[in-house]
N, CA, C and O atoms as a GROMACS GRO file, in nm:
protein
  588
    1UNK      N    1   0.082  -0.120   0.000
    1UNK     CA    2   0.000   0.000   0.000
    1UNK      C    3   0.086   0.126   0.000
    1UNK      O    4   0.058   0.226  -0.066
    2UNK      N    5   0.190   0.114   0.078
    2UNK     CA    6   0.285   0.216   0.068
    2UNK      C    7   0.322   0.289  -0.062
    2UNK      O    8   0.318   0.411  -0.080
    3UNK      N    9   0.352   0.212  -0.132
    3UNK     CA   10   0.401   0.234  -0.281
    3UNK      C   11   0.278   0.274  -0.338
    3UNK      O   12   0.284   0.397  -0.344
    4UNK      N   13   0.143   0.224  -0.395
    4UNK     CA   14   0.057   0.312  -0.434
    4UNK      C   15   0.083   0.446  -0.404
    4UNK      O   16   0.107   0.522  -0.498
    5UNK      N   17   0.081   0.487  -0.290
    5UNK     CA   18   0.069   0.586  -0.185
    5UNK      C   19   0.233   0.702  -0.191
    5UNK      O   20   0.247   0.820  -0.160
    6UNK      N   21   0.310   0.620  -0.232
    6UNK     CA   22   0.477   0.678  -0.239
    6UNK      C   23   0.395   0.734  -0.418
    6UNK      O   24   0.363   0.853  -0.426
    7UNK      N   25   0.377   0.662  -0.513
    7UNK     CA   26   0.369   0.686  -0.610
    7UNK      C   27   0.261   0.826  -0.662
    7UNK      O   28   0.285   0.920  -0.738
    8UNK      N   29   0.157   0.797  -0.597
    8UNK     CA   30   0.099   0.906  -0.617
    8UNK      C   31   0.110   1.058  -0.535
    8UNK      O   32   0.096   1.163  -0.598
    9UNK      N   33   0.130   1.056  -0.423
    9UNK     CA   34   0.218   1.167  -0.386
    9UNK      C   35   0.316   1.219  -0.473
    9UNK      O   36   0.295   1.338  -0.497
   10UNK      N   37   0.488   1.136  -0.571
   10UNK     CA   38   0.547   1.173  -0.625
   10UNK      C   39   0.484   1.242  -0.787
   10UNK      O   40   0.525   1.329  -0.864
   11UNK      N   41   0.382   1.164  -0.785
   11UNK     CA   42   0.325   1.219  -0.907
   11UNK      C   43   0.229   1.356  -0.906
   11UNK      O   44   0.186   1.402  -1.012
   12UNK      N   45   0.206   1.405  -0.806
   12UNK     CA   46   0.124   1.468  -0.767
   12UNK      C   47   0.233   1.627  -0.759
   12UNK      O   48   0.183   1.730  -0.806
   13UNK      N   49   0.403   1.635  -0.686
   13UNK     CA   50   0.472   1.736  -0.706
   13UNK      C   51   0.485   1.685  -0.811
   13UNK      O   52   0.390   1.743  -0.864
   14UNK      N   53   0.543   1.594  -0.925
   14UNK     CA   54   0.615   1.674  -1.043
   14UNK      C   55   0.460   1.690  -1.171
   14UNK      O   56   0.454   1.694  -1.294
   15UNK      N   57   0.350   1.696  -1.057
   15UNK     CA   58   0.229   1.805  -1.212
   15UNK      C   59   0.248   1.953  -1.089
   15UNK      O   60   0.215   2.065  -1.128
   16UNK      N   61   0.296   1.934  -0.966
   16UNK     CA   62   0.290   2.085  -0.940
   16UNK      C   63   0.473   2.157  -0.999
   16UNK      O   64   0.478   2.262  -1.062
   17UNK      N   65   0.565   2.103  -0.974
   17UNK     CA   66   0.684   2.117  -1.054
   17UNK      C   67   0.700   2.166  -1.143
   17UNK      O   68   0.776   2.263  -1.151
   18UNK      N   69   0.598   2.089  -1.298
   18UNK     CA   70   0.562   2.133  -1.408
   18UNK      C   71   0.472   2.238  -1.452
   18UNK      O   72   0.470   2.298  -1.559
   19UNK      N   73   0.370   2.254  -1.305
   19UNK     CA   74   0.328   2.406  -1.339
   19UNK      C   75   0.443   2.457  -1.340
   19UNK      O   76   0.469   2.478  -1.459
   20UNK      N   77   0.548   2.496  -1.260
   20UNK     CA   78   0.672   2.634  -1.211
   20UNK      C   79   0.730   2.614  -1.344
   20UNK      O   80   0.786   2.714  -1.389
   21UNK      N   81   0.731   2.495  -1.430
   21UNK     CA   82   0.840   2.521  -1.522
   21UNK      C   83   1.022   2.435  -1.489
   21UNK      O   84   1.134   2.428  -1.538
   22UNK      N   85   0.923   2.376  -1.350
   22UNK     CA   86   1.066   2.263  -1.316
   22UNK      C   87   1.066   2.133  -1.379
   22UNK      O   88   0.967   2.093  -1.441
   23UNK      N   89   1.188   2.052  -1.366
   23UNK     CA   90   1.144   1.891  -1.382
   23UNK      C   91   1.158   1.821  -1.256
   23UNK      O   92   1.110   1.708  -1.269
   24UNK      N   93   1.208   1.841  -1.132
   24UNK     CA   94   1.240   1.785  -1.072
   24UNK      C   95   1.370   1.667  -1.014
   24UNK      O   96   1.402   1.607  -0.912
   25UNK      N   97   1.418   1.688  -1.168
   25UNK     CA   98   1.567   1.606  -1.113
   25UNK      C   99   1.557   1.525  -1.008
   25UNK      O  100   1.454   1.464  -0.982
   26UNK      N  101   1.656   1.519  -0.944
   26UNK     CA  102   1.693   1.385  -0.811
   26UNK      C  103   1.568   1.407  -0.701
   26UNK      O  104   1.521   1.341  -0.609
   27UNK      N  105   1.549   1.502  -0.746
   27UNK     CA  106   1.422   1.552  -0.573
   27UNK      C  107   1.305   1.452  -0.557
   27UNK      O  108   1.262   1.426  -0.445
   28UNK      N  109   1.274   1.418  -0.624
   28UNK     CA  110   1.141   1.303  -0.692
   28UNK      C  111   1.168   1.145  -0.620
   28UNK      O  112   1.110   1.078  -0.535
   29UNK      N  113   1.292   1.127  -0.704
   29UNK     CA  114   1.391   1.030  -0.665
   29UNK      C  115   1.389   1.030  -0.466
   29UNK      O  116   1.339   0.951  -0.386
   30UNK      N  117   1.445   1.119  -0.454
   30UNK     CA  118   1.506   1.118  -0.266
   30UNK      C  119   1.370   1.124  -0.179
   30UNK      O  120   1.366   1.071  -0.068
   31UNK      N  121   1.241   1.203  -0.244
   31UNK     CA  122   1.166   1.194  -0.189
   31UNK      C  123   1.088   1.065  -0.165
   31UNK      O  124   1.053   1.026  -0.054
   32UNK      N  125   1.067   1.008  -0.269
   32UNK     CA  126   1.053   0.836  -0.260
   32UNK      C  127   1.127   0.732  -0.233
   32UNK      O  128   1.088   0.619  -0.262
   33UNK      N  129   1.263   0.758  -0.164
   33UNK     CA  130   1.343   0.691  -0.133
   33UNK      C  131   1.317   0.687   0.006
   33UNK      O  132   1.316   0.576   0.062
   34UNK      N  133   1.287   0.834   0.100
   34UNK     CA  134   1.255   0.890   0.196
   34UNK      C  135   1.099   0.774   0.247
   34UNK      O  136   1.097   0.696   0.343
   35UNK      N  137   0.998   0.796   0.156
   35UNK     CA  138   0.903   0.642   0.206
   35UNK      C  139   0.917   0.539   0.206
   35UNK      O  140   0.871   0.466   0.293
   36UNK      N  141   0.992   0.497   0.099
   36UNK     CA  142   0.987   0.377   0.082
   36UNK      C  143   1.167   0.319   0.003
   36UNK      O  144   1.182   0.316  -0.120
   37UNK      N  145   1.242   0.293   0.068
   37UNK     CA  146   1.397   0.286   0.066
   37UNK      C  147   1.390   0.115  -0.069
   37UNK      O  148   1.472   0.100  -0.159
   38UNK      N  149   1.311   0.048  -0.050
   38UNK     CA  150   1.273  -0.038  -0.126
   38UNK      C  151   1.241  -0.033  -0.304
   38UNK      O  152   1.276  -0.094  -0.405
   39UNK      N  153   1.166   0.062  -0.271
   39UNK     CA  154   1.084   0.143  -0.376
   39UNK      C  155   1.113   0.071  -0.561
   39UNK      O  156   1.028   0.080  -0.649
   40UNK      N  157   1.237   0.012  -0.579
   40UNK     CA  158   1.265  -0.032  -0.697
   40UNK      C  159   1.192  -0.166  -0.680
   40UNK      O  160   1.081  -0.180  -0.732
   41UNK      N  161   1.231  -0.236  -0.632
   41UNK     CA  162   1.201  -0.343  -0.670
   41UNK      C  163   1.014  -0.348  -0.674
   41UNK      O  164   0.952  -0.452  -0.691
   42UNK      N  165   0.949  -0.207  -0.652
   42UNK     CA  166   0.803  -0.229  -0.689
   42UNK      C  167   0.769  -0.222  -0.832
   42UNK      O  168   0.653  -0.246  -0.866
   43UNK      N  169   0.854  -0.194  -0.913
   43UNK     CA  170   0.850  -0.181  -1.015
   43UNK      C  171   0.800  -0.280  -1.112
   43UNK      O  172   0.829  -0.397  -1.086
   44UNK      N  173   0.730  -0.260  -1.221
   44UNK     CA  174   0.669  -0.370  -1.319
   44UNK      C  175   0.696  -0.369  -1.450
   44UNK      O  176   0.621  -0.328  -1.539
   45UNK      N  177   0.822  -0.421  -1.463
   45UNK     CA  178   0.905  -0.401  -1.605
   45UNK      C  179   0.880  -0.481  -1.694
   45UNK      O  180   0.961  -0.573  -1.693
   46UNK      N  181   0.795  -0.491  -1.782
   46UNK     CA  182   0.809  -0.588  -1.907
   46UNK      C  183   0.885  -0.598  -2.063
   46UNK      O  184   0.855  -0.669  -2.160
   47UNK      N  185   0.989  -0.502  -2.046
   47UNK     CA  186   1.060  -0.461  -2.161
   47UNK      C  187   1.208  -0.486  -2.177
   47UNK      O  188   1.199  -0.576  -2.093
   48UNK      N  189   1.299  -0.488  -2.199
   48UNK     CA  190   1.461  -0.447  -2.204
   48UNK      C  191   1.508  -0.391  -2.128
   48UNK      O  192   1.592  -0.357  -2.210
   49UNK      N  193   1.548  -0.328  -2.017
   49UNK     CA  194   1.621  -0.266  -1.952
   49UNK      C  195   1.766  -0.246  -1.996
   49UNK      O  196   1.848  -0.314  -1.934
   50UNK      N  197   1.826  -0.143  -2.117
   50UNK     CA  198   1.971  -0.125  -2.061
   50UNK      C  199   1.990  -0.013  -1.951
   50UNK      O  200   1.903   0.061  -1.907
   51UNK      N  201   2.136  -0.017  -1.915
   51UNK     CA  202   2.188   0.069  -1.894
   51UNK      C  203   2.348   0.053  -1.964
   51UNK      O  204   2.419  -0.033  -2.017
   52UNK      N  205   2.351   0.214  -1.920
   52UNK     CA  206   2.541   0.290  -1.996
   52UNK      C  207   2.618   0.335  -1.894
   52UNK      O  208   2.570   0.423  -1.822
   53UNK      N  209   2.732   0.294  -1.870
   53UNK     CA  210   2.801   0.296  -1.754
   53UNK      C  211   2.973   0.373  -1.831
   53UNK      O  212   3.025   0.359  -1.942
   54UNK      N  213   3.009   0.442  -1.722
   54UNK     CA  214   3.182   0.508  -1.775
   54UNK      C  215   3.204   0.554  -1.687
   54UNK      O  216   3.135   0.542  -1.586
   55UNK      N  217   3.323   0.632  -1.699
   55UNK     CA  218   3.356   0.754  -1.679
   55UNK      C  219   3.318   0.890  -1.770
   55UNK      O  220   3.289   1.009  -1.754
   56UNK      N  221   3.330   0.825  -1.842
   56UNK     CA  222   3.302   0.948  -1.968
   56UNK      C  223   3.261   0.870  -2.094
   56UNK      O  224   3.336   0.788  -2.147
   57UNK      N  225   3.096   0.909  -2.154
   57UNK     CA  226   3.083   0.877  -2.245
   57UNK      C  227   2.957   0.820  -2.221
   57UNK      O  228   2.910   0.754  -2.314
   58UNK      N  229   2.895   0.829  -2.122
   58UNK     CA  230   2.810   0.739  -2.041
   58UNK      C  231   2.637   0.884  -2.159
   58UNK      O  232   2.555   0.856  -2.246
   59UNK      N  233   2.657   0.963  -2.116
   59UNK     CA  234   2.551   1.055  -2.155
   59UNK      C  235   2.541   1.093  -2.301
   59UNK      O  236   2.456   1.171  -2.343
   60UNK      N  237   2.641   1.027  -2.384
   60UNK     CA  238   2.616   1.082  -2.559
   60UNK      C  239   2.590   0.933  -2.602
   60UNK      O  240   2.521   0.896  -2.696
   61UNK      N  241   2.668   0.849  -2.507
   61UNK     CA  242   2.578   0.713  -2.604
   61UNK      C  243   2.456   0.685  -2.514
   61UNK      O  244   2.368   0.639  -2.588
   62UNK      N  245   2.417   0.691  -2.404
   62UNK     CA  246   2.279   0.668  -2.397
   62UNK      C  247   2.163   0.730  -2.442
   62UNK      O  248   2.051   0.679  -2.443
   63UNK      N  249   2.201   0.869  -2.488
   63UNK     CA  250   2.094   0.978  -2.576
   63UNK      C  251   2.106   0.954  -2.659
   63UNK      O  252   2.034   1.028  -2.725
   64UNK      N  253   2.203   0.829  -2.779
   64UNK     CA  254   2.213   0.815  -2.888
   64UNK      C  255   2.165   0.699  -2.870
   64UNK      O  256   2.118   0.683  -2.982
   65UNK      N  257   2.130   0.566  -2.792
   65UNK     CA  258   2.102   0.446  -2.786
   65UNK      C  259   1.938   0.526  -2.806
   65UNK      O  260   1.885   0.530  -2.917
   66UNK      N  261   1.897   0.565  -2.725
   66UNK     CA  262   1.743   0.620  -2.676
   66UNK      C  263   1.730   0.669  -2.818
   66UNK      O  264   1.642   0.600  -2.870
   67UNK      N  265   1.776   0.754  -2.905
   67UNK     CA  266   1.736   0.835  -3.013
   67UNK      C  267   1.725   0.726  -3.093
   67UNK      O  268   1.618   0.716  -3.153
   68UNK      N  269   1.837   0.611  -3.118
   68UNK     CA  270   1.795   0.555  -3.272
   68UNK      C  271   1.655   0.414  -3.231
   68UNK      O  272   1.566   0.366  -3.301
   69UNK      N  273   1.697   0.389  -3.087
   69UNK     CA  274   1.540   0.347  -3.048
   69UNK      C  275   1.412   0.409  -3.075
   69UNK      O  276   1.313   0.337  -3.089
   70UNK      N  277   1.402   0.544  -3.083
   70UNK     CA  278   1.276   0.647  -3.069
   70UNK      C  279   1.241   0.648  -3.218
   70UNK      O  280   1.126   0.646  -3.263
   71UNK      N  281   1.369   0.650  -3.299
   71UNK     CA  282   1.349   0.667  -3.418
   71UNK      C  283   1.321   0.586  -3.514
   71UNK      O  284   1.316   0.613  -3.634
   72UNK      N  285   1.288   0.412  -3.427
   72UNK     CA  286   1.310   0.298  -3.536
   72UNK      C  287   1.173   0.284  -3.475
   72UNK      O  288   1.111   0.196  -3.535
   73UNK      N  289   1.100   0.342  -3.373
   73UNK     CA  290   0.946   0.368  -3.357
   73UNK      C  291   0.947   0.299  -3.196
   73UNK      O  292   0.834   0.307  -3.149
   74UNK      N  293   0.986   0.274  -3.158
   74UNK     CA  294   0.983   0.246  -3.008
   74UNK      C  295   0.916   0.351  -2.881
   74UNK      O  296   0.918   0.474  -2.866
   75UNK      N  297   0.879   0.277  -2.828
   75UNK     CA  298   0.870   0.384  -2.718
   75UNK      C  299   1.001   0.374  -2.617
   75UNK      O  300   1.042   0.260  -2.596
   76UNK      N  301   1.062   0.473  -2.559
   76UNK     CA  302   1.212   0.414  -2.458
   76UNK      C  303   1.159   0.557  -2.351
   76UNK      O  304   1.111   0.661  -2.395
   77UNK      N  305   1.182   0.527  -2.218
   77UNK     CA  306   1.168   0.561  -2.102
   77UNK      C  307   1.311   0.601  -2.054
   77UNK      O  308   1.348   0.490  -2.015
   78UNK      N  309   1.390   0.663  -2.036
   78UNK     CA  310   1.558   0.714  -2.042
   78UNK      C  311   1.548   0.875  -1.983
   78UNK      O  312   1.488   0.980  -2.005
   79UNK      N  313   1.670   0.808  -1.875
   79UNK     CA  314   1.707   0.969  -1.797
   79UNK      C  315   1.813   1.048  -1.923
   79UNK      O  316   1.933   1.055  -1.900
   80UNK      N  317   1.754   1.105  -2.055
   80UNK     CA  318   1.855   1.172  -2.133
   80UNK      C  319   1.872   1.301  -2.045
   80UNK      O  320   1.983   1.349  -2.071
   81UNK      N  321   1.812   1.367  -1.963
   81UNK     CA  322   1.832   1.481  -1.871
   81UNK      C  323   1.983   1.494  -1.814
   81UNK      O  324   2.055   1.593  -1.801
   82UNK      N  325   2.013   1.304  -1.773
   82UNK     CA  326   2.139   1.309  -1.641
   82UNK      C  327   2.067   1.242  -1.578
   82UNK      O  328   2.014   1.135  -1.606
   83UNK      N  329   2.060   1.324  -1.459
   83UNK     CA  330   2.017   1.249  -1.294
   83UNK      C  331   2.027   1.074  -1.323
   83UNK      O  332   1.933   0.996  -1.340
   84UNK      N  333   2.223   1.034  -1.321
   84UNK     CA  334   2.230   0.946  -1.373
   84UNK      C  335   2.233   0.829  -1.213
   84UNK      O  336   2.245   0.708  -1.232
   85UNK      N  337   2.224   0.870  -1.108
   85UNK     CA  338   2.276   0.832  -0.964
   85UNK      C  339   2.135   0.710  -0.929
   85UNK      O  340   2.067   0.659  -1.019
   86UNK      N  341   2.118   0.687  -0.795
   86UNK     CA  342   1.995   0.615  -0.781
   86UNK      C  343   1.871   0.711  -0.750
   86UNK      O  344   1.758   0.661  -0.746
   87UNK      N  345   1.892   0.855  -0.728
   87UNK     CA  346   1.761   0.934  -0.695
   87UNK      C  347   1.695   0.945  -0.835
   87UNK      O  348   1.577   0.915  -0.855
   88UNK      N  349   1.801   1.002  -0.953
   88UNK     CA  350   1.757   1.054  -1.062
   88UNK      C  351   1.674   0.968  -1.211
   88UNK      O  352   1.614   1.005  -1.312
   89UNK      N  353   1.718   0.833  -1.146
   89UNK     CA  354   1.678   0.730  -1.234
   89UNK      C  355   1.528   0.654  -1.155
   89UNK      O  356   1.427   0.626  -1.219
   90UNK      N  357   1.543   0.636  -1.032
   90UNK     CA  358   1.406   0.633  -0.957
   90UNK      C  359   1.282   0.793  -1.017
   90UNK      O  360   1.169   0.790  -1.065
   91UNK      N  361   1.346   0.872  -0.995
   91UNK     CA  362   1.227   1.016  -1.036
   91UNK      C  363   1.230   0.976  -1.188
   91UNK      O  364   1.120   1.008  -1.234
   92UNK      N  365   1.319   0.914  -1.298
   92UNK     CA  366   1.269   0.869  -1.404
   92UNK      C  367   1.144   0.796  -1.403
   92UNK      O  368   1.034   0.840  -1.434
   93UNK      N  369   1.172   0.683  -1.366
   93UNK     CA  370   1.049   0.612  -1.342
   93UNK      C  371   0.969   0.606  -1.294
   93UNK      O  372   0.892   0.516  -1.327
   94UNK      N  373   0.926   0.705  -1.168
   94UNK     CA  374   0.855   0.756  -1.128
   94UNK      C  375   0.714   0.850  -1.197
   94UNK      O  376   0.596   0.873  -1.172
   95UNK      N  377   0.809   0.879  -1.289
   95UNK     CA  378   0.742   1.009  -1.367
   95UNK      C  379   0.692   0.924  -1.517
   95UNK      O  380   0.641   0.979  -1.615
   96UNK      N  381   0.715   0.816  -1.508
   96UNK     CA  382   0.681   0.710  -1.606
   96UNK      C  383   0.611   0.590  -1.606
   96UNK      O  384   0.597   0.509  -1.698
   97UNK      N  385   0.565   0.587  -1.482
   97UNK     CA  386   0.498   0.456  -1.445
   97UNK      C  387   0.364   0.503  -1.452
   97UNK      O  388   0.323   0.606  -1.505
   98UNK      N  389   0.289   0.400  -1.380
   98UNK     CA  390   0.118   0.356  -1.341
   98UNK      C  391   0.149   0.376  -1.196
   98UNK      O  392   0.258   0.344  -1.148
   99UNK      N  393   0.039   0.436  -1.119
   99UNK     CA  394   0.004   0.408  -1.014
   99UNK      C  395   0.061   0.294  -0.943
   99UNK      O  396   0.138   0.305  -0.848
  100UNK      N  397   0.009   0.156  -1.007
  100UNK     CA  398   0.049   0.055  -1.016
  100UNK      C  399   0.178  -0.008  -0.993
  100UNK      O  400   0.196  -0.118  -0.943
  101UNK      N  401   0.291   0.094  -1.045
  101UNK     CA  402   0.401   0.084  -1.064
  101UNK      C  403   0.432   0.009  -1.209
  101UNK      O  404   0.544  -0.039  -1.228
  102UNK      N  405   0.336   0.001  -1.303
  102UNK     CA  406   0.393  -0.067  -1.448
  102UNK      C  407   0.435   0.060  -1.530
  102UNK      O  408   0.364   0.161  -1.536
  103UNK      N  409   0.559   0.047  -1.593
  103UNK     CA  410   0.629   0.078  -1.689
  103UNK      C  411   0.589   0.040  -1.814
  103UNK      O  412   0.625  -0.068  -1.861
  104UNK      N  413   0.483   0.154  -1.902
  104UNK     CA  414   0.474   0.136  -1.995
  104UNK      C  415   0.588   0.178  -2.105
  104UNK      O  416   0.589   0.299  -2.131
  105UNK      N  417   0.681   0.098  -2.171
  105UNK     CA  418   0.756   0.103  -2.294
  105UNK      C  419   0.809  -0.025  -2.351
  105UNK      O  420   0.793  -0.144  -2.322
  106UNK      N  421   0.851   0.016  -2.408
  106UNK     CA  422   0.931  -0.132  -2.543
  106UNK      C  423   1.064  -0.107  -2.488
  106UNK      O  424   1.120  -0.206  -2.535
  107UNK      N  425   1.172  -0.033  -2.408
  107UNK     CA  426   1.265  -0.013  -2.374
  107UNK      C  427   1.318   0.077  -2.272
  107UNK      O  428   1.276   0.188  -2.307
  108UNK      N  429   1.376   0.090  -2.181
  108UNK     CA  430   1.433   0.110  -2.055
  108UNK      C  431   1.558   0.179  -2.047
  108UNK      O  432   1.639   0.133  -1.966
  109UNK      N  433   1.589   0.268  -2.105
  109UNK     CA  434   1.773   0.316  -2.110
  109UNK      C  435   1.789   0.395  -2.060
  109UNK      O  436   1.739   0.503  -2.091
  110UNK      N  437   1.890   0.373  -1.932
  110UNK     CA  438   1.956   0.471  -1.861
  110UNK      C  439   2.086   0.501  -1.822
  110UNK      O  440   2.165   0.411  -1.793
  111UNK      N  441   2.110   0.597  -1.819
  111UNK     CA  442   2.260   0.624  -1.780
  111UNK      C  443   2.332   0.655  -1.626
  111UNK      O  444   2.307   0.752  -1.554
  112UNK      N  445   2.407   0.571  -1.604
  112UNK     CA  446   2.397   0.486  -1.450
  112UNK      C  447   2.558   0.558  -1.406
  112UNK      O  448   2.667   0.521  -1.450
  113UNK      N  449   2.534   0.663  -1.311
  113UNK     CA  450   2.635   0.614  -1.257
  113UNK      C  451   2.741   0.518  -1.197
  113UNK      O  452   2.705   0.467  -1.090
  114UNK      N  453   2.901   0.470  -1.257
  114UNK     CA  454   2.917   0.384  -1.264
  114UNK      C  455   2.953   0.324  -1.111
  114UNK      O  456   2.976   0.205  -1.094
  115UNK      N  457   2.955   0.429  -0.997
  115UNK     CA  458   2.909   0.378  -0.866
  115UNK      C  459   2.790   0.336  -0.820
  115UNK      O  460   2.785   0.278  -0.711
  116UNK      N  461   2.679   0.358  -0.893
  116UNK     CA  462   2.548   0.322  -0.877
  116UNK      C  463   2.484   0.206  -0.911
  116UNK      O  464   2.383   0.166  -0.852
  117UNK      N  465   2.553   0.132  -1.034
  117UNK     CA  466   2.536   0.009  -1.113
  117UNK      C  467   2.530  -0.102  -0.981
  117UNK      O  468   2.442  -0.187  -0.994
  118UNK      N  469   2.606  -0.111  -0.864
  118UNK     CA  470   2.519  -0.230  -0.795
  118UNK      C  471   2.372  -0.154  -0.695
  118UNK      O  472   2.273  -0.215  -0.655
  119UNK      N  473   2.398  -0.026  -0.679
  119UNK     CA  474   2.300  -0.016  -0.572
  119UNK      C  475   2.176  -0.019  -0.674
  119UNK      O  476   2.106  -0.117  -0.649
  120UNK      N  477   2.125   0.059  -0.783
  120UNK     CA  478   2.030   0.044  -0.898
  120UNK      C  479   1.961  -0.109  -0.891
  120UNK      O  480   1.857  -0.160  -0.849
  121UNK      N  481   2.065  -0.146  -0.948
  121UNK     CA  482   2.056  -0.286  -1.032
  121UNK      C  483   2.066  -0.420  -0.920
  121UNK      O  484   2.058  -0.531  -0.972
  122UNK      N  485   2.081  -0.417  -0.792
  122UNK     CA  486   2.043  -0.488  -0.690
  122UNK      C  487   1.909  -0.548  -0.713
  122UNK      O  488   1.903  -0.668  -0.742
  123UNK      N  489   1.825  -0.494  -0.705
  123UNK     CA  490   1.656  -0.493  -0.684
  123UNK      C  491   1.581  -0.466  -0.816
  123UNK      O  492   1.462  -0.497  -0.822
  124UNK      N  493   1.642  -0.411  -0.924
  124UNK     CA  494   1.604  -0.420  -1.021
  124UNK      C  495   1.647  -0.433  -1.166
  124UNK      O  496   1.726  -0.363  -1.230
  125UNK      N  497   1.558  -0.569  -1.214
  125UNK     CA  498   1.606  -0.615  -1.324
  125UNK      C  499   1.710  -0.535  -1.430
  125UNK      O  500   1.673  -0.425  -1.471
  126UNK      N  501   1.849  -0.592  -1.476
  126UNK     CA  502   1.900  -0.516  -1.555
  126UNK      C  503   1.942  -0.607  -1.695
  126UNK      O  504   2.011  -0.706  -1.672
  127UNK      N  505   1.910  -0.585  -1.816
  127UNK     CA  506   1.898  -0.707  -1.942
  127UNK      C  507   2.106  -0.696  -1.964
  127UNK      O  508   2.203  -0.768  -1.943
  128UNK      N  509   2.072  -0.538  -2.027
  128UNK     CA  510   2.220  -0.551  -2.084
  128UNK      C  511   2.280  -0.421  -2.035
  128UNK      O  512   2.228  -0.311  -2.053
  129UNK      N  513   2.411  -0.445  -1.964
  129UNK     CA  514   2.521  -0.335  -1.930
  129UNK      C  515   2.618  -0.302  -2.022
  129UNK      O  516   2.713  -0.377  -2.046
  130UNK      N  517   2.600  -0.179  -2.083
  130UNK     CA  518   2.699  -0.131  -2.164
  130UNK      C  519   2.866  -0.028  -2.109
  130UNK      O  520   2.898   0.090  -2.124
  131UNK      N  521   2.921  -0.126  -2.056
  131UNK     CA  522   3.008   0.001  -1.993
  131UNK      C  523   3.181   0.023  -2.074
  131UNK      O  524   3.268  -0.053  -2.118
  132UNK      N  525   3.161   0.172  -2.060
  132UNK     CA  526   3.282   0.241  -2.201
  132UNK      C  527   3.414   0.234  -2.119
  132UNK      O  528   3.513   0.168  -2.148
  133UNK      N  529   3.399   0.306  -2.023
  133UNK     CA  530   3.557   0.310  -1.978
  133UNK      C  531   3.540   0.315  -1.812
  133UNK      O  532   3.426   0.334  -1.769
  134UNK      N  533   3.664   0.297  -1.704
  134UNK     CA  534   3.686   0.344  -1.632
  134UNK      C  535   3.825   0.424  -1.604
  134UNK      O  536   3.930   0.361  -1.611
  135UNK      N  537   3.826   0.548  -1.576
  135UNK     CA  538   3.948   0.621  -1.569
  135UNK      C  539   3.941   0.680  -1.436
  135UNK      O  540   3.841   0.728  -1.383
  136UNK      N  541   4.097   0.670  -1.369
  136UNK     CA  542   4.152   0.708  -1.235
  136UNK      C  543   4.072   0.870  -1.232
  136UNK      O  544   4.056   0.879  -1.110
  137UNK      N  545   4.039   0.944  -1.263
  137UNK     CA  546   3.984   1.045  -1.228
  137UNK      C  547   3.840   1.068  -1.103
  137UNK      O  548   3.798   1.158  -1.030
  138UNK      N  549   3.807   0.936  -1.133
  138UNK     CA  550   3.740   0.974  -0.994
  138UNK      C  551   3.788   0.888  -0.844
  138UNK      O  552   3.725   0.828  -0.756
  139UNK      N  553   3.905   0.913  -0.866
  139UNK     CA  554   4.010   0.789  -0.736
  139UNK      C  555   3.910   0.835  -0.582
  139UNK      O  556   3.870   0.756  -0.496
  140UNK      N  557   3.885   1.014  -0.587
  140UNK     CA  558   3.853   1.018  -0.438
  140UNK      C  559   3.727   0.970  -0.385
  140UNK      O  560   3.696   0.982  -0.266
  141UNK      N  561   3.648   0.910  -0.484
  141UNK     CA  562   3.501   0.848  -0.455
  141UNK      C  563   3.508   0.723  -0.499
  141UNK      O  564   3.394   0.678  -0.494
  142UNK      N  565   3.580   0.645  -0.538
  142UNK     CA  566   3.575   0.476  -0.583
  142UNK      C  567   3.699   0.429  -0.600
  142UNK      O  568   3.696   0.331  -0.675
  143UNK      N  569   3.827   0.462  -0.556
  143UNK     CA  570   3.870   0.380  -0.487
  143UNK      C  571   3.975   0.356  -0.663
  143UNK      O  572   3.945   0.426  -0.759
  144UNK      N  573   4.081   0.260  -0.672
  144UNK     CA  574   4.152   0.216  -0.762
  144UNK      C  575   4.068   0.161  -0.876
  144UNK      O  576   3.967   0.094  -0.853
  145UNK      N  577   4.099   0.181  -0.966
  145UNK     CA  578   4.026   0.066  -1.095
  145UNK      C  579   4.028  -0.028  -1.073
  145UNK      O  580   3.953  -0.097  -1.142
  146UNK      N  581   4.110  -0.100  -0.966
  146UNK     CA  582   4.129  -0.280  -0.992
  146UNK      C  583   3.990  -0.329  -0.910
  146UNK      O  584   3.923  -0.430  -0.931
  147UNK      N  585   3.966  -0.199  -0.786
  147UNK     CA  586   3.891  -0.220  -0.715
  147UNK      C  587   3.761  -0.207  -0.745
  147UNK      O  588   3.675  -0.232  -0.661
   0.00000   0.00000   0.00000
């Protein structure tokens, strides 16, 4: 019941959001994390799920995976915005689901922070991981490449 209840509340700021002219980014995300810490795995996916993982490179091929999907007639559900972390990809789907929690599309693409890829993808289904690179540049938040 929670989740009905998480869901329509979140849906309820981003139609007041969209009056101001906002989207809501991660806020959507943290606020439903805030009820319900679970919250992914309510999800009702019947499609493909990728995600795009890097250091760099992660946001021109997933807006290009999503585009030649959109364009070969698909429907695809994709944080092309960013908000690539676990708040910003939850307020994706958030803002894309049913009440219910079903995900209506033919495809799922998001761009995952590549520290985020186990906390995400723990609880919810992931088909195919596309990941480009990892480079020492982000040593002070993850630690060595080997690691």
């Amino acid at each position: 019941m929670i989740n009905y209840f998480t869901i329509f509340v979140i849906k309820i700021l981003n139609i007041l959001l969209n009056i101001f002219g906002k989207n809501g980014g991660n806020i959507l995300g943290k606020i439903a994390l805030r009820f319900n810490k679970n919250i992914f795995s309510h999800f009702k996916v019947k499609c493909p799920v990728i995600a795009v993982t890097a250091t760099n490179g992660k946001t021109s091929t997933n807006n290009c995976i999503k585009y030649t999907l959109s364009e070969a007639g698909f429907k695809v559900v994709s944080n092309v915005e960013g908000n690539n972390m676990d708040t910003g990809i939850l307020s994706t789907l958030l803002k894309n689901c049913t009440i219910s929690g079903k995900i209506k599309a033919d495809f799922l693409c998001f761009e995952v922070d590549e520290s985020y890829v186990p906390v995400i993808f723990k609880s919810f289904r992931l088909d195919t991981l596309i990941v480009l690179n990892f480079f020492r540049d982000q040593l002070d938040r993850n630690g060595e490449v080997e690691t």
